[in-house]
C-alpha positions as CSV (number, residue, x, y, z in Angstrom):
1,X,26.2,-49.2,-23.9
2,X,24.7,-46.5,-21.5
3,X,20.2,-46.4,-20.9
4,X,21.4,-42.7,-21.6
5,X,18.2,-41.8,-24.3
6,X,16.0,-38.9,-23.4
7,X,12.2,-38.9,-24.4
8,X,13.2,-35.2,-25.1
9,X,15.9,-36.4,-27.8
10,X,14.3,-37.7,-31.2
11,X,13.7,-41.5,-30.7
12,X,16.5,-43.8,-32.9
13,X,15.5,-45.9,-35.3
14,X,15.4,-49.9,-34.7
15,X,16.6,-52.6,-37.4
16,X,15.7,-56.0,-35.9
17,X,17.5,-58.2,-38.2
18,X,17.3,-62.2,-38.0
19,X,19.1,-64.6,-39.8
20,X,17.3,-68.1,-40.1
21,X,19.7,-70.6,-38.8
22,X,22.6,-69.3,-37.5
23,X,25.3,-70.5,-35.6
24,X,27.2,-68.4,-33.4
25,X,30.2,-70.3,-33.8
26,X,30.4,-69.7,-37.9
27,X,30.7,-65.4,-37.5
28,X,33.6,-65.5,-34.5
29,X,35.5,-68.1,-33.1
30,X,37.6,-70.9,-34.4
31,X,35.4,-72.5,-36.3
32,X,34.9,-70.0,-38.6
33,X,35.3,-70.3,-42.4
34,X,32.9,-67.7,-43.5
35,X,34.7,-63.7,-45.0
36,X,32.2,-61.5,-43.3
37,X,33.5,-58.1,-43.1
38,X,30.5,-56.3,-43.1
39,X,29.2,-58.7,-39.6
40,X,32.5,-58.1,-38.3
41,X,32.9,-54.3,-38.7
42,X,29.3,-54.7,-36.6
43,X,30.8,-56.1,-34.3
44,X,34.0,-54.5,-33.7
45,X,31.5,-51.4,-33.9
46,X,28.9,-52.4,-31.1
47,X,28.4,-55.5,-28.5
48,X,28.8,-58.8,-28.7
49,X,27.3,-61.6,-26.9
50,X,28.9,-64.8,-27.1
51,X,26.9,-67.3,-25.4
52,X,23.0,-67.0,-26.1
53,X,20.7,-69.9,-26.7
54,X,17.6,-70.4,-28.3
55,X,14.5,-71.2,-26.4
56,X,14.3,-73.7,-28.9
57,X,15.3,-75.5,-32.5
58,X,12.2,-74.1,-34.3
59,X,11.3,-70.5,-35.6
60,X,8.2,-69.7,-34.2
61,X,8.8,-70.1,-30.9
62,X,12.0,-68.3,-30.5
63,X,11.1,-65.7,-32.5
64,X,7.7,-65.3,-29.5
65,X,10.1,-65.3,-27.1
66,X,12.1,-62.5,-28.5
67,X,9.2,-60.0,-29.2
68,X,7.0,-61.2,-25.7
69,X,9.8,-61.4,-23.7
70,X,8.0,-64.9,-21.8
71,X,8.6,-68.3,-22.5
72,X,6.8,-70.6,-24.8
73,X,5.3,-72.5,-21.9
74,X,3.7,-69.2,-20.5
75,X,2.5,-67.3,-23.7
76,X,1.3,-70.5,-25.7
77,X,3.5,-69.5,-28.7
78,X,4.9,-72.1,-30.7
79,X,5.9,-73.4,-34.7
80,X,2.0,-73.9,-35.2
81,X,0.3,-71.2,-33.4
82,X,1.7,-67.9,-33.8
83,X,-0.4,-65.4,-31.9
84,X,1.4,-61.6,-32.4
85,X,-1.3,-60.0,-30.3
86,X,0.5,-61.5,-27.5
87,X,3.7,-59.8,-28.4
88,X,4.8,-57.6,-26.2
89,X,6.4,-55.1,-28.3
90,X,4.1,-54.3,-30.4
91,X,2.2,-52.4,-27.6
92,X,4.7,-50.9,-26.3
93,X,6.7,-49.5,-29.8
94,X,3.3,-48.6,-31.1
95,X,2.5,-46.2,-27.6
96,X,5.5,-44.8,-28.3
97,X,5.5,-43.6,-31.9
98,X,6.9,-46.3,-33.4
99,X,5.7,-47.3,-37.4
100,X,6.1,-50.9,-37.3
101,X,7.7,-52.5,-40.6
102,X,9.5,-55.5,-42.3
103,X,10.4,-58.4,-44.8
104,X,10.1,-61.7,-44.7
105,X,9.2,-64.8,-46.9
106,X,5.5,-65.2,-48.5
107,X,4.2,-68.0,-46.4
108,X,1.4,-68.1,-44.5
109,X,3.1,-68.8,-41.4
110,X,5.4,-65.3,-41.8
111,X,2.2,-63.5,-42.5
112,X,0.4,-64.7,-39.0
113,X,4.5,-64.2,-37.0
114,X,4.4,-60.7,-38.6
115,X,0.5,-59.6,-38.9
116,X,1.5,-56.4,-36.5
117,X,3.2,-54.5,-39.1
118,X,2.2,-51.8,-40.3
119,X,3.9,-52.0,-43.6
120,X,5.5,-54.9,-44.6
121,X,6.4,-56.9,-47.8
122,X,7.0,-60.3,-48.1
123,X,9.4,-62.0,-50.8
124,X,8.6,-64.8,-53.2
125,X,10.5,-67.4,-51.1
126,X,10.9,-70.3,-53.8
127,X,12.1,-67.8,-56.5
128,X,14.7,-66.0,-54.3
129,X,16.2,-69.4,-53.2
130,X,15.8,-71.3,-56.1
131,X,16.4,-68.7,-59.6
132,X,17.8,-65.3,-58.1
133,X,19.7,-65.9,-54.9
134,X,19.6,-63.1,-52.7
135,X,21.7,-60.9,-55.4
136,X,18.4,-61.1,-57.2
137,X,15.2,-59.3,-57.8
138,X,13.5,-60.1,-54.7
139,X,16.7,-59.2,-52.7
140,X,16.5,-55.7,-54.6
141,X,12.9,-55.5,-53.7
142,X,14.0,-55.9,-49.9
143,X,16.4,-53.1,-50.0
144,X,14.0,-51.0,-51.8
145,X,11.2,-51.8,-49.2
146,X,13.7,-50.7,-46.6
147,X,14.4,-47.9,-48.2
148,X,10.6,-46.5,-48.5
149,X,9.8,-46.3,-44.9
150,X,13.0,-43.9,-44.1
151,X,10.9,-41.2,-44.0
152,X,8.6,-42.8,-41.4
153,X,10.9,-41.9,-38.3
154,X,11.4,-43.4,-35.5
155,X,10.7,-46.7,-37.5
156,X,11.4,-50.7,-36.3
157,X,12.1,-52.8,-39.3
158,X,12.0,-56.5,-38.8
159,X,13.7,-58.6,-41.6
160,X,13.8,-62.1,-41.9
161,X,16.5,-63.8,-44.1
162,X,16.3,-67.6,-45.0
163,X,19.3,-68.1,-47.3
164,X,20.9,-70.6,-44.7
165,X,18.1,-72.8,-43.7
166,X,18.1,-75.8,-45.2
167,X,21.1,-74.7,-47.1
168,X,21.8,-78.0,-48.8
169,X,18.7,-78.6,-50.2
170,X,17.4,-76.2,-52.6
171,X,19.3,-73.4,-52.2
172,X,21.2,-71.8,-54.9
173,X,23.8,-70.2,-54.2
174,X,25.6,-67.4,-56.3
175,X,28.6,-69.2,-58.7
176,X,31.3,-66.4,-57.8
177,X,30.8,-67.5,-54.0
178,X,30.7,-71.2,-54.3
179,X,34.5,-72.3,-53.5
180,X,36.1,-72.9,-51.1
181,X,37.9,-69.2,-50.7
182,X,34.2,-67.9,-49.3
183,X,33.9,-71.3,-46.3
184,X,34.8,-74.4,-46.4
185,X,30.9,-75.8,-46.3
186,X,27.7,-74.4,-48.8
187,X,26.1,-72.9,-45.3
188,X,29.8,-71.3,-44.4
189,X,29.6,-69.4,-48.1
190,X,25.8,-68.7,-48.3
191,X,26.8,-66.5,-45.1
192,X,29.4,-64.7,-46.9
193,X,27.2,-64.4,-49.5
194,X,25.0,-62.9,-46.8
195,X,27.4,-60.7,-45.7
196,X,28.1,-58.8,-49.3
197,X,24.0,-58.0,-49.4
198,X,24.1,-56.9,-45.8
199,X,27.0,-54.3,-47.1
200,X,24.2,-53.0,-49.4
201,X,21.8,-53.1,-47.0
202,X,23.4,-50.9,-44.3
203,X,24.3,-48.1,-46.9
204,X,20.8,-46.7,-46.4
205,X,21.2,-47.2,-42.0
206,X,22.0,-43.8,-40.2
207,X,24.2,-45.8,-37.4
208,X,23.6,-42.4,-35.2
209,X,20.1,-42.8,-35.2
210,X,19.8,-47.0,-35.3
211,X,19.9,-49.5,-33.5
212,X,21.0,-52.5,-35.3
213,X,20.2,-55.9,-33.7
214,X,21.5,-59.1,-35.5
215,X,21.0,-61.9,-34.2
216,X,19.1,-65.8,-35.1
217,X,16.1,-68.0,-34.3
218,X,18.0,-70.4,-33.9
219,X,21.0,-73.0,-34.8
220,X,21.9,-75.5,-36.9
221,X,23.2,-78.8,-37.8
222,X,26.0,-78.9,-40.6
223,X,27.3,-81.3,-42.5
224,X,30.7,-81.2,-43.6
225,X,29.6,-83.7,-46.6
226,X,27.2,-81.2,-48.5
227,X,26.0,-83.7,-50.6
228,X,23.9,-85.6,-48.2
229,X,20.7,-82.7,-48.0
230,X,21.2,-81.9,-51.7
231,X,18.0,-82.3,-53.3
232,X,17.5,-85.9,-55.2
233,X,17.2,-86.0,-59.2
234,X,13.4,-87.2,-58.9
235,X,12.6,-84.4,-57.0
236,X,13.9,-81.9,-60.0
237,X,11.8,-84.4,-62.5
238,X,8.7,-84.2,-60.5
239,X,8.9,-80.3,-60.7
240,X,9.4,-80.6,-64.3
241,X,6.2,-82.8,-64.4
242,X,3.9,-80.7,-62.4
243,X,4.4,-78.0,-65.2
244,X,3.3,-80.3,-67.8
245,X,0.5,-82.7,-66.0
246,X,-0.2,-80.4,-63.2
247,X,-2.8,-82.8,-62.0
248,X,0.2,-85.4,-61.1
249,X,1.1,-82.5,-58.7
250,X,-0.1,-84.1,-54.7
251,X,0.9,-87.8,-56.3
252,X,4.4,-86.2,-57.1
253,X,4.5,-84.9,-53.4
254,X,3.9,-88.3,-51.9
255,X,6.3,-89.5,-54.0
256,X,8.9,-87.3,-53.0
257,X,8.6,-87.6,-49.3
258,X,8.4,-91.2,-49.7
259,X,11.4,-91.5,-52.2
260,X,13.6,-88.3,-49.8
261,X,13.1,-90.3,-46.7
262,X,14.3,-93.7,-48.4
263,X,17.4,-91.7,-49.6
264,X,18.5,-90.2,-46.3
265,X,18.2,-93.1,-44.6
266,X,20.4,-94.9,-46.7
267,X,22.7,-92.2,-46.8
268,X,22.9,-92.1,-42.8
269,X,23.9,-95.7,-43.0
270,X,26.3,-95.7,-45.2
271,X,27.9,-92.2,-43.2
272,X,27.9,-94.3,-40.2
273,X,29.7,-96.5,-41.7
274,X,32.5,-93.9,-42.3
275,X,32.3,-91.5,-39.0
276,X,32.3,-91.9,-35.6
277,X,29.3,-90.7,-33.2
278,X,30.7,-87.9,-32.7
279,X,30.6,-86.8,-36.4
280,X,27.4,-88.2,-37.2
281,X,25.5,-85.3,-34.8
282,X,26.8,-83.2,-37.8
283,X,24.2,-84.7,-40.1
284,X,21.0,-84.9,-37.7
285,X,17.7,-82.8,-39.3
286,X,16.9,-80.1,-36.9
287,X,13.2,-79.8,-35.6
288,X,10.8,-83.2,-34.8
289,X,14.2,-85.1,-33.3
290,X,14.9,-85.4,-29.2
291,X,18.4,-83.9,-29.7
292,X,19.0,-80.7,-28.2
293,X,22.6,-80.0,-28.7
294,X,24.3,-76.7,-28.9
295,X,24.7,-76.5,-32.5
296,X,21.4,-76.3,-32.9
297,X,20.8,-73.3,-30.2
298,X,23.5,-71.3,-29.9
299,X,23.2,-68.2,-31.8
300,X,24.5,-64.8,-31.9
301,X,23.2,-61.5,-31.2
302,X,24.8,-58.3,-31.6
303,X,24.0,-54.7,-31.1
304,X,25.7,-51.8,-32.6
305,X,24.4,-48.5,-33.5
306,X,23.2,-46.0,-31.5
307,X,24.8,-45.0,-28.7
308,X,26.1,-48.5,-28.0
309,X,30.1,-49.5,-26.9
310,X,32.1,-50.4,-29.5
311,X,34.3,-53.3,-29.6
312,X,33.1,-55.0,-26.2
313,X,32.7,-58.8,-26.0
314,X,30.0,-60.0,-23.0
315,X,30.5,-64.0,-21.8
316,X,27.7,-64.0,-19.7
317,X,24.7,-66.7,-20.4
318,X,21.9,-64.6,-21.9
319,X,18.5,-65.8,-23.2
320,X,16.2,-64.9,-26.1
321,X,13.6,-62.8,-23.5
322,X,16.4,-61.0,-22.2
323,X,16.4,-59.1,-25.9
324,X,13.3,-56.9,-25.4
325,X,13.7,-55.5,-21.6
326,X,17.3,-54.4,-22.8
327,X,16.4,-52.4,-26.1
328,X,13.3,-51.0,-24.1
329,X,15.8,-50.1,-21.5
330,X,18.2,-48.9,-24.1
331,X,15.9,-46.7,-24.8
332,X,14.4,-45.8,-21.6
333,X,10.7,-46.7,-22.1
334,X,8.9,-47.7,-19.0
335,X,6.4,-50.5,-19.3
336,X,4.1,-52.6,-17.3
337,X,3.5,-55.5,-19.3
338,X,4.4,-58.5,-18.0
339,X,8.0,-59.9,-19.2
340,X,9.6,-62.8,-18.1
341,X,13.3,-61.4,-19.6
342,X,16.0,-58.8,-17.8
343,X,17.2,-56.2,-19.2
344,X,20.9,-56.8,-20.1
345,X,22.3,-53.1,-19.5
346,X,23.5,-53.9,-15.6
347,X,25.8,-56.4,-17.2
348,X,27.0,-53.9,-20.3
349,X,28.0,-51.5,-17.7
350,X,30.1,-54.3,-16.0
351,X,27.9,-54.7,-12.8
352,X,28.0,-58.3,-11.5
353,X,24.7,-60.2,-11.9
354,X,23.7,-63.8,-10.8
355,X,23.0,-66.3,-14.0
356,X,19.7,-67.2,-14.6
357,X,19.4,-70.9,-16.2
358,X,18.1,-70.8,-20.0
359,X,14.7,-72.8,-20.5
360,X,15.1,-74.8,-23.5
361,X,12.6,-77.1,-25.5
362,X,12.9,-78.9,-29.0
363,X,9.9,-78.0,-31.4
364,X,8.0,-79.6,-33.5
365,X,5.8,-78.7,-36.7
366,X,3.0,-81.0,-35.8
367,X,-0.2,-79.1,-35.3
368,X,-1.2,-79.2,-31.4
369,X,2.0,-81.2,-30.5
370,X,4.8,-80.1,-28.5
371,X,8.7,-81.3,-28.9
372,X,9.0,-84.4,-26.6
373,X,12.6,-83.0,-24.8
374,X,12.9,-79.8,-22.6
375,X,15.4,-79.4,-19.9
376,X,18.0,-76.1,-19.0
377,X,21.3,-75.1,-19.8
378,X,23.5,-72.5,-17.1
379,X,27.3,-71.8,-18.3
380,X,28.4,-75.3,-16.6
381,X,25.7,-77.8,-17.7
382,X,22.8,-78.7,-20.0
383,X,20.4,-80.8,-18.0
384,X,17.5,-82.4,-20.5
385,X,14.9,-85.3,-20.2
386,X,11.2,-86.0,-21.7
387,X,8.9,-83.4,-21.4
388,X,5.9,-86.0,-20.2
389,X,8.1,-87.9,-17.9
390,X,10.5,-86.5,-15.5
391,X,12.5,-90.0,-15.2
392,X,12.9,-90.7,-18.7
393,X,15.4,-89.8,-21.1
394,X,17.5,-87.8,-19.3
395,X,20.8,-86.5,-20.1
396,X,23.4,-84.3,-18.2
397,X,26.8,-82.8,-20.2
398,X,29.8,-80.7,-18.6
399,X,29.9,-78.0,-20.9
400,X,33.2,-76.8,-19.6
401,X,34.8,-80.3,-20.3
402,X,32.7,-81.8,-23.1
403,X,32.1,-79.0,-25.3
404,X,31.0,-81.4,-27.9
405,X,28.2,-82.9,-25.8
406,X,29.6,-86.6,-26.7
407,X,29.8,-87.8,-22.9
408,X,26.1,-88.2,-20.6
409,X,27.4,-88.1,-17.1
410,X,23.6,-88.2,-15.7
411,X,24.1,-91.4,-13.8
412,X,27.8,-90.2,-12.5
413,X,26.2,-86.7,-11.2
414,X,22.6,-87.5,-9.4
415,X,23.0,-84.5,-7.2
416,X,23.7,-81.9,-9.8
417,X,20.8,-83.8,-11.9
418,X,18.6,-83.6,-8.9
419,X,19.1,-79.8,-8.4
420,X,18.8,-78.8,-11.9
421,X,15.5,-80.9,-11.8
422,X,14.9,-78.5,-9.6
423,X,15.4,-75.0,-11.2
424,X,13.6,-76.5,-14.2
425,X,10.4,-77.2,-12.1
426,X,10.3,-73.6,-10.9
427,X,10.6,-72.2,-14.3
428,X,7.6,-74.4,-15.2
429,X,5.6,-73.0,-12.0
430,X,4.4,-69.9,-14.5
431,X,3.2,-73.1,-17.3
432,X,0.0,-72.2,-18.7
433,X,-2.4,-74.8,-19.8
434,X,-2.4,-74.6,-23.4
435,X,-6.4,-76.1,-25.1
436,X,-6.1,-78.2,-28.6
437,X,-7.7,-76.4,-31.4
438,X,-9.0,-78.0,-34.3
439,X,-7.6,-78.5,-37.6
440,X,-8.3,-75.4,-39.9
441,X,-8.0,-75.0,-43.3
442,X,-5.1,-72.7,-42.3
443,X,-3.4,-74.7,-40.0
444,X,-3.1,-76.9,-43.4
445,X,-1.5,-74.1,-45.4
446,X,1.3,-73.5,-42.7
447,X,1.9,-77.6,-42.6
448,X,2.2,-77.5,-45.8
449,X,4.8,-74.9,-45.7
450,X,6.8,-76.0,-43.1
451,X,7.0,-79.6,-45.1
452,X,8.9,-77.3,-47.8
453,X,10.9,-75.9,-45.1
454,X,12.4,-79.4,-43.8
455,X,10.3,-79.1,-40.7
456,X,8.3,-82.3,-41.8
C-alpha cells in the first residue's frame, strides 16, 4: 500500500465493513474451521493484519474508537453513550465530498452509533436472525440499499453485520450450512454462511475505485458445546404467549431472565465438572465479566481494494485508532483534528516503527458504569488490574509462552508489572472526567436492547 492518491484523481469509494464478534483466529490461522473463499480472496488481494485488539469487549466503544481515532477514556464514548458528533470522521469525509451511508440493525442504540449518515437503512434485527437468516429478505434489502447509493460517488458505506453475536442463542442459521463440512462449531458456520452473502455483496464493489475495510468490534468467547447458549424451551413458550396474552409480556421477561440465569448456572457447574480451567474460559459471556482475554479482543482487519498491496501479511501490534489516520493517509487528506491513532502506512512500506502498547478496558451495558478491569497489552505481555484500584486484581501473562493466558506470573515479574503500570498511567494522563447523566427514557430503550443482545 502506497499514500499515492491525488486530490486531482477522482476520490475511491470506502466500504467500512464490521462484523460483530469476530475472532481473528476463525478467518486465518490454525484454528480455523470456517470455508471463506470470498474473505480469503480479500485477503490474498489486499493487507492483512494479524495482531489487532479491541479497545474493548463491547460494541460501542470500539466502534468510537475506530471512527474518532481517541480512546474511550478521552472522548467519553462507551456501550451507553454513543455521541457521533465526536467522531472524527465524519468531519473530515463530509469536507471532503464524501456522502455518508450504511446498514445496520433497527435498535435504538445503532440509530444514535450511526445518526451521521446521510442515508442509511436499518434491518429488522429479530426477523433477520430469527425467520430469514441473512439469505433472507432483509439481507436482500441490504444489498439493495448498497446498491442505491452507487451513483452517489465518492461514497463511505458503513455496514454492520450481527449474524455471529450471540450465535448460540437465537440465531438461525441456514439448514444447507449447518454441518460440520461448513466449521466445526454454529459461530465457525454462521461465518461461512457469512462469507457466501459477502460474495453477493461484492459483485456490485468496483475494487479500482474501493476501499474495502473488514474488520470487528470485537472478539468472542466460543464454546465448543453449542448447546450451552442455546435458547431454553420456556423462552420459545413465553414468545408464543405474548402473542396470545400480550399483557403477560414484562412478567414473561422477568421470567425469562430469572429462569436463563438459573439454567446457565447449572450448566457451568455441571461443565466444570467435565473440563479443566483451561476449557471453561471457552464458555465465559462476554461484556459485564473482569476477564479480558484475547479471545475476546483480537480481531481482524483487512484492507484491499484500491490501490492497496496484494498478498502482504503485517505482525506488528496495531490498535483500533490506528484505522482512521491510515485510510485518511491512504488517501492523502490532511486534517487537524485531534487523533490519538497513527497512521499505519510507514509500517506497509516496511519502515521500522517503535510499538505503542494497546489500551484495553472490559465494557459494560450498565448505564453510567464503566467495566471494572483495564490494563495494556504490547506483543510480549498483557498487564491488567481494577480500574478503581491500582493494587487490586492484577494480572500479568507471557503472551509469547502462554498464548492461552492460563498462567498469572504477576507476582514472579514485579518489575515488568511495575513498568507496564507505568505506560498505562501515561496513557491515562489525556483521561477526561466523564459527568453522570440521568436516566432517560432513552437510555431505557438501549438497556433494553442490549438485554436482547446478551449484554445484560
Amino acid at each position: 500500500m502506497t499514500n499515492s492518491f491525488k486530490m486531482t484523481e477522482k476520490p475511491p469509494n470506502i466500504l467500512f465493513l464490521v462484523i460483530d464478534s469476530l475472532r481473528a483466529d476463525r478467518i486465518f490461522g490454525e484454528n480455523r474451521t470456517a470455508k471463506t473463499p470470498t474473505i480469503d480472496r480479500l485477503r490474498e488481494n489486499g493487507t492483512y493484519f494479524s495482531q489487532v485488539i479491541s479497545t474493548s469487549d463491547v460494541t460501542g466503544t470500539c466502534m468510537g474508537c475506530f471512527f474518532s481515532g481517541v480512546y474511550p477514556f478521552e472522548s467519553g464514548i462507551n456501550q451507553t453513550k454513543v455521541d457521533s458528533n465526536l467522531f472524527t470522521l465524519i468531519d473530515i469525509f463530509k469536507k471532503n465530498g464524501y456522502k455518508m451511508c450504511g446498514s445496520g440493525p433497527n435498535f435504538k442504540f445503532f440509530q444514535n452509533l450511526t445518526n451521521f449518515l446521510d442515508d442509511s437503512f436499518y434491518y429488522d434485527y429479530q426477523q433477520w436472525r430469527e425467520k430469514d437468516t441473512i439469505f433472507g429478505k432483509c439481507g436482500d434489502e441490504v444489498i439493495n440499499h448498497f446498491k442505491s447509493i452507487q451513483n452517489n460517488e465518492p461514497w463511505f458505506y458503513y455496514l454492520h453485520l450481527m449474524d455471529i453475536h450471540g450465535v448460540g442463542k437465537l440465531i438461525k442459521i441456514p439448514p444447507e450450512f449447518d454441518n460440520k463440512e461448513f466449521g466445526k462449531t454454529r459461530y465457525d458456520r454462521m461465518i461461512s454462511c457469512i462469507d457466501v452473502w459477502l460474495n453477493n455483496l461484492f459483485k456490485h464493489v468496483d475494487l479500482n475505485n474501493t476501499i474495502i475495510i473488514l474488520t470487528a468490534d470485537h472478539g468472542e468467547y466460543i464454546s465448543s458445546t453449542d448447546n450451552l447458549v442455546e435458547m431454553p424451551t420456556i423462552y420459545k413458550i413465553l414468545r408464543k404467549m405474548k402473542k396470545v396474552i400480550p399483557i403477560l409480556e414484562p412478567i414473561g421477561k422477568i421470567v425469562f431472565r430469572i429462569l436463563y440465569k438459573i439454567n446457565m448456572i447449572l450448566k457451568m457447574y455441571i461443565l466444570s465438572k467435565r473440563f479443566d480451567s483451561k476449557e471453561m474460559k471457552n464458555f465465559l459471556m462476554r461484556a459485564n465479566t473482569d476477564e479480558l482475554f484475547d479471545d475476546a479482543i483480537r480481531i481482524p482487519l483487512v484492507f484491499s481494494g484500491y490501490k492497496i498491496k496484494s498478498s502482504k501479511i503485517i505482525t506488528d501490534l496495531v490498535r483500533q485508532v490506528d484505522v482512521l489516520p491510515t485510510i485518511l493517509d491512504i488517501l492523502q487528506i490532511k486534517y487537524s483534528n485531534k487523533i490519538e491513532g497513527r497512521s499505519l502506512i510507514p509500517i506497509l512500506n516496511g519502515n521500522k516503527t517503535e510499538e505503542i502498547p494497546v489500551y484495553i478496558e472490559t465494557g459494560t451495558a450498565m448505564h453510567g458504569s464503566t467495566g471494572n478491569t483495564i490494563g495494556i497489552r504490547t506483543s510480549k505481555y498483557k498487564y491488567l488490574r481494577n480500574r478503581f484500584d491500582s493494587k487490586k486484581d492484577i494480572c500479568l501473562f507471557n503472551l509469547v509462552n502462554d498464548r492461552l493466558e492460563n498462567e498469572n506470573i504477576a507476582d514472579k515479574k514485579f518489575e515488568i508489572v511495575n513498568k507496564l503500570e507505568q505506560n498505562l498511567n501515561e496513557i491515562l494522563k489525556k483521561e477526561i472526567k466523564i459527568e453522570k447523566s440521568n436516566f432517560t427514557d432513552e437510555d431505557k430503550i438501549i438497556q433494553d436492547e442490549l438485554k436482547r443482545l446478551g449484554y445484560l
